[in-house]
Each structure stands twice: as structure tokens, then as C-alpha cells.
C-alpha positions, -999 to +999 in steps of 0.1 A: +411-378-731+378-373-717+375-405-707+404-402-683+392-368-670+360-384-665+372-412-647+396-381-628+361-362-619+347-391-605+375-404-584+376-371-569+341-372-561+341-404-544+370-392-521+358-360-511+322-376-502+333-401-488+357-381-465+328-357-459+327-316-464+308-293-440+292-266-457+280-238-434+252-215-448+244-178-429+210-162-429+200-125-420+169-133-408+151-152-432+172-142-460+202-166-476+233-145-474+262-165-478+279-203-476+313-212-470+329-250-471+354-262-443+351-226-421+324-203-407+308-178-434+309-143-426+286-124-407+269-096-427+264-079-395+291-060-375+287-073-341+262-097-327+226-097-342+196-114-328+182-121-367+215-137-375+220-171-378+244-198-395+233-237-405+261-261-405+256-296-425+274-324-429+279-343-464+291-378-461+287-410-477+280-435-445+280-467-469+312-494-461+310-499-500+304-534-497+276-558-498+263-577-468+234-596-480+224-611-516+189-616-524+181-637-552+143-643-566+147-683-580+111-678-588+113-655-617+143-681-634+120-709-628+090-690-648+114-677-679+136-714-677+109-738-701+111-702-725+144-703-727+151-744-735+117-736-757+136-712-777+170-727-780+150-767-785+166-773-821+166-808-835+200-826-845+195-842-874+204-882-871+243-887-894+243-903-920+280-913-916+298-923-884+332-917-894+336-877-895+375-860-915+385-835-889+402-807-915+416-783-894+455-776-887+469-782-856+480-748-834+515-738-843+544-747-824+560-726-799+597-721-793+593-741-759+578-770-774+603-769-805+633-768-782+621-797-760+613-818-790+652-814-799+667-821-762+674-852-747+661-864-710+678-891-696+659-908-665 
């Protein structure tokens, strides 16, 4: 359950920056007053005031989500490649017999390769 209200949450957060909110803020004079999303915040001042003043901005994601360029560093495998044969270098030990009993069963059949093993093709 929380998983999928997780994966809800995050969706949802995706969209919404990705569509882009405008949050407007309004300050009597130097002092925070109030915000508002999508619409103008109201004044705390009757009529026009000179010490008034709002501050729109714009949230939005400007990434296309996809990647244009891959950079790859080849140097750091070529460093870490002799550690890694180094560490899986095992020795096979030489057999002593060439002739090796496989003693597994063979996967069971299915219905399509029972019923074509009773039919008849004529060429």
C-alpha cells in the first residue's frame, strides 16, 4: 500500500513540475506577508501602496528527460580489468577420464510436443 501511494506521490510530482506552477509571494515593505499558487496574493493594503510589492516565480523542470550524450571513462576498466581476471584465475584440474555420464533428466514434455509426436505429416 505504501508503495503504490509512493509511487502515486511521485508521479504527481513529476507532472506538476514538469508542467510548471507559478507561485506569487507579496511583501509589505520588507516584510513576507503572503503567497498564493496559480493567482495574485492579496494585497494587505486597501488601495495602492508604495511599500507594497508582489514576486512572481516560475517552477519548472526544463530537462527533455532524455539523454543526449554518453561518456564513458575506458581508462578506469583497463586499471581494475588484470584485478578482476586475477581474482576469478582458478586452475582446472587436468580429467582423469575422457568419457563423462551426463545424469540429469531431460525437461518434461509439453502438450504441444506430445501431440505432434502422435500426428501424422504427410509431405
Amino acid at each position: 500500500m505504501l508503495k503504490k501511494i509512493s509511487h502515486v506521490f511521485l508521479a504527481l510530482l513529476v507532472t506538476v513540475t514538469s508542467m510548471g506552477m507559478t507561485v506569487s509571494k507579496h511583501y509589505c515593505g520588507s516584510t513576507y506577508d503572503s503567497f498564493s499558487i496559480y493567482s495574485t496574493p492579496e494585497s494587505c493594503c486597501e488601495g495602492p501602496c508604495d511599500q507594497c510589492h508582489n514576486e512572481t516565480m516560475t517552477i519548472k523542470i526544463k530537462d527533455d528527460f532524455s539523454i543526449s550524450s554518453f561518456d564513458f571513462n575506458f581508462t578506469l576498466v583497463a586499471n581494475l580489468l588484470p584485478v578482476e581476471i586475477q581474482r576469478f584465475h582458478t586452475e582446472i584440474p587436468e580429467m582423469t577420464s575422457s568419457f563423462i555420464i551426463s545424469r540429469h533428466t531431460p525437461p518434461p514434455l509439453t502438450v504441444q510436443r506430445v501431440l505432434s509426436n502422435l500426428q501424422t505429416f504427410r509431405l
